[in-house]
N, C-alpha and C positions, 0 to 999 in steps of 0.2 A: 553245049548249052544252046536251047535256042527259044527264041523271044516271039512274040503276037506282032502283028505289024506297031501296035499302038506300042506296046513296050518299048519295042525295038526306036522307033521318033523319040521315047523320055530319054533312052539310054543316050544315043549321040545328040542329042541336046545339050546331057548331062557330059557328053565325053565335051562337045564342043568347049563349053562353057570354062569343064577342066583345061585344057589345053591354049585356051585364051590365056587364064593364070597363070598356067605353070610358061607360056613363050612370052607374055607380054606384062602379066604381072597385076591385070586389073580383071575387073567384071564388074557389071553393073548393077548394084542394089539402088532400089525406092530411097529415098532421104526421108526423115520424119518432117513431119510438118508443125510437130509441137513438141517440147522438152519438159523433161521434170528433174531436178534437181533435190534428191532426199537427202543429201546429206553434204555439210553441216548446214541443218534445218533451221530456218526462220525462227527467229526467238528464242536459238539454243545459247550456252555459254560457254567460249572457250577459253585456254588461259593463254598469255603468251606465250609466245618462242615455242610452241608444242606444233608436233605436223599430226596433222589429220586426216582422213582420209576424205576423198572426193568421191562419192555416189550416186548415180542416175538411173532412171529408170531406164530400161535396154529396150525397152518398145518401138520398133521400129526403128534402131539404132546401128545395126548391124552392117559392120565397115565405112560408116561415117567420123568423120573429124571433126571435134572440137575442140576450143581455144577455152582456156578459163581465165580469170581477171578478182579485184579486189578494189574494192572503194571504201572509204566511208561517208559516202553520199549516194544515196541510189541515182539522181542526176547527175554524179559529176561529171566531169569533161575531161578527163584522163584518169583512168583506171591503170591498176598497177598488176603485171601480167603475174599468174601462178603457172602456166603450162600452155604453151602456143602453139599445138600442135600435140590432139591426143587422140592415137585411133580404139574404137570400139570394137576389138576382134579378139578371135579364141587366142588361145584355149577360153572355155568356158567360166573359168575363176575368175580371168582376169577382166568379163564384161561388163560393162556397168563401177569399175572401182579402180579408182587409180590409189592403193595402199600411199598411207602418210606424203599425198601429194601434195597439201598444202599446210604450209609453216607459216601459222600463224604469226602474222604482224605485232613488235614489239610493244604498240602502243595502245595504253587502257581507252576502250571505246564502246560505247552504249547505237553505235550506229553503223559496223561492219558490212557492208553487202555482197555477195558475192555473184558473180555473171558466167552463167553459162552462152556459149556462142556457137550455133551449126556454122563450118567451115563450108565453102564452096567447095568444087572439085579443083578450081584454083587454087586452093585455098585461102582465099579469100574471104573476110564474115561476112555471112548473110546475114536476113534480119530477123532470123527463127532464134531467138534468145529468149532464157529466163534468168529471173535474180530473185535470187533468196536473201534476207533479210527484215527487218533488222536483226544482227547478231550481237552479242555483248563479247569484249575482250577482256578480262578481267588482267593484273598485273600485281604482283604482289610488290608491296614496299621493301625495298633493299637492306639489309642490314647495314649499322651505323659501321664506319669505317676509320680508320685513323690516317691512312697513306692510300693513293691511289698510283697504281704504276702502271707504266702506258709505254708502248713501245721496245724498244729492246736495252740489253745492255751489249754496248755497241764491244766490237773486239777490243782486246786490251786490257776492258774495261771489270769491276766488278761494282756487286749489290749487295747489301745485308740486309734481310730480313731481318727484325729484333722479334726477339720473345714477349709473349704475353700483346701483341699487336695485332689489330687487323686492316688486313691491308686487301684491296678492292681494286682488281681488275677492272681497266678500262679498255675492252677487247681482245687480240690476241698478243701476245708479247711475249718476244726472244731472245733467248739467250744465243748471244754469236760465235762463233770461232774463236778460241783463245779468251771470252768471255767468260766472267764465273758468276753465278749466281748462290749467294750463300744464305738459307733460313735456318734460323736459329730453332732450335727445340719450345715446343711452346707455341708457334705462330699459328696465326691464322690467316687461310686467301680462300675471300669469297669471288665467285665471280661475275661479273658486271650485270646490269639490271637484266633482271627474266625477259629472254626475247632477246638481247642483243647476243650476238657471238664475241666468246670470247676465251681464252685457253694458253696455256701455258709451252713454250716448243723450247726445247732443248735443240739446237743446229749442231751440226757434223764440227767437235772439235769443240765443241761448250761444253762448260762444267755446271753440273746443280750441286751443291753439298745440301742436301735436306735430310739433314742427319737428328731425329728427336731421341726421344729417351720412353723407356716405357710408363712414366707418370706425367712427361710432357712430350706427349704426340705431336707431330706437326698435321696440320688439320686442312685441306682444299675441300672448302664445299659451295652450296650453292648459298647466293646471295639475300634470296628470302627467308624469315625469320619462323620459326618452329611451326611446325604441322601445315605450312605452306608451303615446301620443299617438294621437287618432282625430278626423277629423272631429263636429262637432260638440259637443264636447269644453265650450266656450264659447258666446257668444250672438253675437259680435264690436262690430264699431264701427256707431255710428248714428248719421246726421248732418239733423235735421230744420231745414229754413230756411221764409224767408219771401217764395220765389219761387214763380212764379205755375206751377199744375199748370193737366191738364184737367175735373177732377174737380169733377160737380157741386156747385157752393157755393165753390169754391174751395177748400178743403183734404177733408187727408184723417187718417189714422190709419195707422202702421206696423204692418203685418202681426206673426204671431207672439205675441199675447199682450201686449204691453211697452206699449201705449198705453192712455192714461186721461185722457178727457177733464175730465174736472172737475179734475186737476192740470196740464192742458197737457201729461203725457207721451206723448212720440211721435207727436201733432199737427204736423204738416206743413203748406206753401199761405202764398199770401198775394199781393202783389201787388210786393214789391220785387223786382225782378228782380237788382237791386246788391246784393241782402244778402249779407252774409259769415258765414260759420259758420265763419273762420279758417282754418288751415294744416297741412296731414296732406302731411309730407314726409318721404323716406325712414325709411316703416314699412313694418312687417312685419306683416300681420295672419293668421294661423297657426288650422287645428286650430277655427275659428269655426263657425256653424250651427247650434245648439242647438236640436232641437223642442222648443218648449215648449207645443206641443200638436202631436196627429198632424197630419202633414202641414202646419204652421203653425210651418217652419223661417226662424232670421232667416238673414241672408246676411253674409258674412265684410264689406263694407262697401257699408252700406248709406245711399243720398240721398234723400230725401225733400225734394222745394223747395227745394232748395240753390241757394244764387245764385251769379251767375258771376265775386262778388268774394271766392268763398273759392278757396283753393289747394290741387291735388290732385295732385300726382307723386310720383314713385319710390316705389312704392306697390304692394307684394307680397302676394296673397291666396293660401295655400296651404291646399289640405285644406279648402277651404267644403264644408259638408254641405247645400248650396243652390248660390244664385248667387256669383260671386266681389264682382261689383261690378253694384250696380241701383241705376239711377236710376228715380225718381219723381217727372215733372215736372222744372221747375226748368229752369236751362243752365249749370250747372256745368260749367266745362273739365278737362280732365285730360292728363299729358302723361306718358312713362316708367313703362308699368300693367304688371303680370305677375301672369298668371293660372296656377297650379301644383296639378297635380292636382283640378282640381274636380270635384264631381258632377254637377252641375245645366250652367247656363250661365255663359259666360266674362263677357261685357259683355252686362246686360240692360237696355231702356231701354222706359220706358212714361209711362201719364198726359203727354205732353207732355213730355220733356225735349229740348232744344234744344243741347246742349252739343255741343263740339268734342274732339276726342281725337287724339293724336298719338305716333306712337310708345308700340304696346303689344305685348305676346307674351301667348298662352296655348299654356300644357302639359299636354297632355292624356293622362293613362294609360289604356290600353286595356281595363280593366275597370270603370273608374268611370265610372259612367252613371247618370243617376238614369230612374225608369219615366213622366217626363214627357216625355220623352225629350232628350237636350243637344244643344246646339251651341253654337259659339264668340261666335256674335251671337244673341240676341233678339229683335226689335222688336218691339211694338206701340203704338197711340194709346193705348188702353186696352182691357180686358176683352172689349167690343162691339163692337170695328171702327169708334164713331162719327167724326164731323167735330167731337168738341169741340176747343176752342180753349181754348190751342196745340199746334196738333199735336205728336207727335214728329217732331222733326226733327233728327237728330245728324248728326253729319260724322266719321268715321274714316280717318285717314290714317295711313299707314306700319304696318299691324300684322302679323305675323307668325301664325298662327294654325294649329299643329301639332297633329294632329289624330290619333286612335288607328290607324290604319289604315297600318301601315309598309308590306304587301306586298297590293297585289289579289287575290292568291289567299287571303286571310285570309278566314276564318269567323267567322260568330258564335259565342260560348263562352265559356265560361273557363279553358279549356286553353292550352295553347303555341302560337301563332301565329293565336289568337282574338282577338275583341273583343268588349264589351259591346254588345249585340245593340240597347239603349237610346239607341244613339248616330245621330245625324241629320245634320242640313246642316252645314258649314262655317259659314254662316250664313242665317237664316230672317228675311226681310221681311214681315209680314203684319199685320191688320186694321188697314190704313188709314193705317199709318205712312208716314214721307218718311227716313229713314235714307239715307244716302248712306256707299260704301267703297270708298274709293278709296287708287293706289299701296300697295297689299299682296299678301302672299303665306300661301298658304293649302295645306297639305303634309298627305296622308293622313288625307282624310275618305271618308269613306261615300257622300255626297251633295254637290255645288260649292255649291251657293246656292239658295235657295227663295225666291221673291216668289208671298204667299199674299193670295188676295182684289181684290172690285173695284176699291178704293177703292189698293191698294198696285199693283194692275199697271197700272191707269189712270197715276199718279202715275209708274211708271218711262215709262211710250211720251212720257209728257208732259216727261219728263227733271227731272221734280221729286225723283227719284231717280237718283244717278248711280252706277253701280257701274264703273269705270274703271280702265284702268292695274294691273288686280292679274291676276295669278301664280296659278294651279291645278295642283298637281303630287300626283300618285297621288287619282284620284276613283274611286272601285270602282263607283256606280251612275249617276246621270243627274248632267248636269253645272250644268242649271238643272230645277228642281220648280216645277210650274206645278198650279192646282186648276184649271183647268177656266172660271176664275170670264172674266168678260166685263170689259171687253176683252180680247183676249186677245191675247197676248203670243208673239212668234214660237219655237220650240223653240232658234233658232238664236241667240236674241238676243242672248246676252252673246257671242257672237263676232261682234257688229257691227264691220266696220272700225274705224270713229272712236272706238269704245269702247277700243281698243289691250289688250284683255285678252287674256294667254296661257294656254289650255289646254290642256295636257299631261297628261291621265288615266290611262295607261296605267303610271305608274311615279312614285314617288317621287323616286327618283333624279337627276332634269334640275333638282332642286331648289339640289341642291348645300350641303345645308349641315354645319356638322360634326358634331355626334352630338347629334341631334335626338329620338332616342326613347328614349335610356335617362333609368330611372326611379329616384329616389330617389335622386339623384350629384349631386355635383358635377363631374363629368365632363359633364354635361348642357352639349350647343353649341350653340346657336341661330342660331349667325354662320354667313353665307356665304362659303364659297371667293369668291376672287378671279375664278376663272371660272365664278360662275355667272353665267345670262343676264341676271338684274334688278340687276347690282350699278351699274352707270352707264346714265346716260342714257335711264333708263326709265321716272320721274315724270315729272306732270306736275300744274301746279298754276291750269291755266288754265281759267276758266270757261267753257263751252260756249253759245254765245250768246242762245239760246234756254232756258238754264238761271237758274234762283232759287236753284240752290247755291251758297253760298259758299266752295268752296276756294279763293278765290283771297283769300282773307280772310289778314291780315295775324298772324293767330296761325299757322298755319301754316308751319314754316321749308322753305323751298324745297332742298332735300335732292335727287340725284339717283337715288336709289332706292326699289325698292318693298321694303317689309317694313320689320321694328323695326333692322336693324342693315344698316349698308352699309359702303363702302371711303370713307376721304377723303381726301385726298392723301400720296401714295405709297404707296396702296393699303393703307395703316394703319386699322382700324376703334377705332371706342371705343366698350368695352364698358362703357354706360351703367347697366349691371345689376351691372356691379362698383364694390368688395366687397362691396358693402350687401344684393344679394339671396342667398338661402339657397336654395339646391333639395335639400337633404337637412335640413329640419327634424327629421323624426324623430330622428335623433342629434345635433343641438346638446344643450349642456347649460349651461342656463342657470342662474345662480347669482349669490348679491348679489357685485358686485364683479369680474364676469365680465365675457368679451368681449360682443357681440353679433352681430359678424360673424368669419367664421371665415377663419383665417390660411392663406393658399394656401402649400401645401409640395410639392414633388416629391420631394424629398431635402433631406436636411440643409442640404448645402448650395448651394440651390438653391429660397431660399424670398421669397416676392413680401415686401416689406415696406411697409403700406398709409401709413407715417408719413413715408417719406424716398422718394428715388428710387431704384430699384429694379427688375430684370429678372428672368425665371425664364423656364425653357423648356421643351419637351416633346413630343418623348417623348425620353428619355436612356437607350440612346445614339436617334439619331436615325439614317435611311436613306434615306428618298426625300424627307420632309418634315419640317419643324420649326417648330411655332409657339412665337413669342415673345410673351410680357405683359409690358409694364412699365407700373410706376406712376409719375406725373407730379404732385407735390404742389405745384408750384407752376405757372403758366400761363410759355411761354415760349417760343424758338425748340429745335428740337431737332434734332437730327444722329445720325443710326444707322448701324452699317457693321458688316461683320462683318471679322476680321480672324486670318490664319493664325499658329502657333507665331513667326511671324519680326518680326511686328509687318506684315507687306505686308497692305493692302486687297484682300481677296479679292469683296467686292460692299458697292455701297454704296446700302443702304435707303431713308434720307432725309436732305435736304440743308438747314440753314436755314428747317425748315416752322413754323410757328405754332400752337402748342396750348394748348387750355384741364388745367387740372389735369382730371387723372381715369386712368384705366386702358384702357390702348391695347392692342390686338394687331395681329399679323400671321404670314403664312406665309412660308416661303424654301422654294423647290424646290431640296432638297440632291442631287436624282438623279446630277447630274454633279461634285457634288464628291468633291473627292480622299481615299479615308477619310483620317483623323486627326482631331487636336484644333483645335478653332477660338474662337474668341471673340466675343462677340456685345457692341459696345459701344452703349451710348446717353447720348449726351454734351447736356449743357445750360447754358444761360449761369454755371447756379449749381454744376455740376461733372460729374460722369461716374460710371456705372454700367456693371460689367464683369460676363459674365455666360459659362462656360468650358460649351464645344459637345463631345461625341464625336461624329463618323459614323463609320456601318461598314456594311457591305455584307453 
């Protein structure tokens, strides 16, 4: 190659200039002489405890430092620091915007200011500063409370929650060693005023019993009262044990702030694999996430070495301003999970967790995304991709995992028939994990599945990885994501025969289920039709011979479907998510002495009753189809039929079938029935429930 003399002077200029960086690590850019500060803009409104992001114009910006601050006085005389030291360089996303780098201050104020600072090359402040302002802080009023608990319960020691109470965190508070913490079925914990931190920690060697029932949930949400609720709101639940991570030394410390090691808080690891950290059964964890530094958000509930003698089901994370559920290490099991509304990730699993999962759902709305980017699954070993021991290795079976992406033709945006552009795989395999996902279904992603890295696509050809038996209905872009990395993995591979996976990308719809995207309802259906393809005979729980996974492992109930909900005999499903899960948090309103779960009504009269046996139906009147719910409070044989004006059996649903208490549904195709009034009976050894049908045409 050869250069013009002028060339040739730009070239080692260009080489000097390099070489200056790369031995000494500096070079000399222009400083600006003037700053603009767009974001958050003069006369905007934010709420408390929320982080925001920091924005400047990059004009003349490039490898300079600045300092940012916070007042509520444009004169005052001590400013309170957000970031003391922030450089303006590539990559190119990152210029001009420090992502959710300022946490808004918990105090309501009509006169916020906010100070941008040029740093010297000392860094030192110059006096090339701007400030924006005034800003408003708005602060929602706290709901009313009955008990306020602060601090820990010291070892030794225990606490009772009471039912039908609510009781209001005053910042972060511990359960200790040898400490037990016991909530009663029924309760309520909101947490402390919007803007302050505050969060619940479970320490190495404490017990929770938060044990509800499915008509009295136990309830953590956020402190502000209906349609004023936001992510992050709270800090949530945090469960540290003394099972074995991968993490050099063997333990570690809980993300977010909350750990200290000279008290034990937040300390996680150890070597008991049986240790118990007790029982989190049908809760509701709400409104959780709290930054309590930027980017250093906790997650609605969170495992750290949790052993596989504590207990985890029915167990609702709505609104995490993070992950919904992460584990850390440990092999905790869990069974009956629902993930609602997250930002972040549904099920995140790292440092070594080994646990089992069975029947879960996540709900995903199509504008919450966080800029890590989501998906339904997480994996990794840890941070590095290494081989420490023990790896992750989980097991996922039956989950359902709804994803923002209703129609292929949908855009990134946030307009009408948009998504959040932040949103990724279905789910993501990478650095080095052994995750296995198997018998699910997976409806309206972006992307079907990613297996990232040597050590994770090694591990799938070796079938140390099984991904099996699951369902992909509407995938807008590749069906598996592959980096590149060696060995390398065929494009086709999850449509291996033997693997028995169904993909269908072109459409949502082969999914089959009933109203799977709307938001903020309880109208929200996660169930499938009777005719869709995965309802029978489409698990499978049998180990692959050549495999070291264990689904065929005896915690796993042999079920003939794939996803969180199937048909069981006579084609009856139970809705295992009923009453106890909420999908419209934002308008509960909770209060001392109040429900916790909310009373299903179509009409007056025509309401589910969660205490006695009981039917409700819908849609009234009814036309081509009708699904019925009834509630089952005691376990028994049951008999259903529908029945005309004359008392004649017009179809008969089920005959003498055997069921556990809980809450059943099903469909009847009325197409060919004759309009008028009908009755829907369901009869039981202990008596009979009548429940009065219109069709019309």
């Amino acid at each position: 190659m050869k250069f013009s003399t002028s060339k040739r002077s730009v070239f080692f200029a260009a080489l000097s200039s390099a070489i200056c960086v790369i031995l000494f690590g500096i070079q000399a850019y222009a400083q600006p002489t003037s700053l603009r500060l767009t974001e958050p803009a003069s006369g905007s409104t934010l709420r408390a405890g929320t982080s925001v992001d920091l924005v400047w114009d990059t004009t003349g910006t490039f490898r300079s430092r600045f300092r940012f601050d916070w007042a509520t006085s444009r004169d005052a005389a001590t400013w309170t620091s957000i970031v003391a030291n922030r450089l303006d360089s590539l990559p190119t996303a990152n210029r001009g915007r420090f992502n959710g780098g300022f946490r808004v201050p918990s105090t309501a104020t009509e006169s916020l200011f906010i100070r941008m600072t040029l740093l010297n090359t000392d860094g030192t402040p110059s006096s090339i500063q701007t400030i924006n302002g005034p800003i408003t802080v708005v602060r929602p009023l706290p709901t009313a409370s009955d008990s306020v608990i602060r601090g820990r319960v010291a070892r030794g020691q225990s606490l009772t929650l009471r039912s039908g109470r609510v009781y209001a965190l005053d910042g972060y508070f511990f359960v200790d060693s040898l400490a037990v913490l016991n909530i009663e079925p029924g309760t309520i914990i909101v947490g402390d005023t919007v803007g302050q931190n505050s969060a619940i920690c479970v320490n190495r060697g404490g017990i929770i019993y938060a044990n509800g029932t499915p008509t009295r949930p136990i309830v953590m949400t956020s402190s502000a009262p209906p349609t004023q609720r936001a992510a992050g709101d709270w800090g949530g639940l945090l469960l540290c044990g003394r099972a074995r991570i991968n993490n050099p030394g063997g333990t570690s410390t809980l993300e977010g702030g909350i750990a200290n090691i000279a008290t034990g808080d937040g300390v996680f690891g150890g070597t008991d694999d049986n240790d118990s950290s007790g029982v989190i059964r049908y809760v509701r964890i709400e409104f959780a996430g709290i930054a309590a530094a930027p980017n250093q958000e906790l997650n609605s509930l969170t495992m750290g070495g949790v052993g596989r003698r504590t207990r985890v089901e029915y167990v609702q994370c709505s609104y995490g301003n993070d992950d919904a559920f992460e584990w850390f290490g440990g092999n905790v099991d869990g069974r009956y999970l629902i993930a609602t509304a997250t930002l972040d990730d549904d099920f995140d699993g790292d440092n070594g967790w080994s646990g089992r999962v069975q029947f879960g759902l996540a709900q995903r709305y199509r504008l919450r995304a966080d800029v890590s980017t989501s998906q339904a699954f997480e994996m990794d070993n840890d941070a590095g991709g290494s081989f420490n021991q023990p790896l992750t290795q989980a097991i996922f079976s039956n989950m359902t995992a709804i994803g923002p992406v209703q129609n292929n033709a949908w855009t990134t945006g946030r307009g009408e028939n948009q998504f959040n552009s932040f949103f990724g795989a279905a789910a993501q395999l990478r650095r080095n994990n052994r995750t296995s996902i198997v018998n699910s279904v997976f409806v309206g992603w972006r992307r079907g599945f990613e297996i990232l890295g040597t050590g994770s696509q090694g591990a799938a050809l070796r079938d140390s990885i099984l991904v099996r038996n699951n369902s992909w209905y509407g995938v807008q872009g590749v069906a598996l994501q592959l980096d590149g990395a060696s060995p390398a993995i065929p494009a086709t591979w999850l449509e291996t025969s033997a693997f028995s996976n169904v993909l269908s990308p072109a459409s949502v719809t082969p999914a089959e289920l009933g109203n799977p995207f709307i938001e903020n309802s309880n109208a929200f259906d996660p169930r499938p039709r009777l005719s869709a393809p995965y309802i029978t005979g489409a698990s499978s729980f049998t180990r692959p011979q050549e495999s070291s996974v264990a689904i065929d492992d005896s915690f796993f109930q042999r079920v003939g479907y794939r996803g969180a909900f199937g048909a069981g005999e006579a084609g009856i499903v139970n809705r295992w998510d009923l009453p106890w899960a909420e999908y419209d948090p934002q308008s509960f309103e909770y209060r001392s002495g109040g429900v916790t779960q909310r009373v299903v009504s179509v009409r007056n009269t025509n309401t589910l009753d969660y205490q006695a046996l009981s039917v409700t139906v819908f849609p009234i009147p009814a036309q081509e189809r009708l699904t019925v719910r009834y509630n089952l409070p005691l376990s028994g044989k049951v008999n259903i039929a529908m029945m005309d004006m004359l008392g004649n059996t017009v179809v008969v649903i089920a005959s003498d079938i055997q069921q556990s208490t809980g809450v059943y549904e099903f469909a009847v195709n009325t197409s060919d029935f004759v309009p008028g009034t009908y009755f829907v009976n369901v009869m039981t050894e202990r008596g009979v429930t009548t429940q009065k049908v219109t069709i019309v045409r």
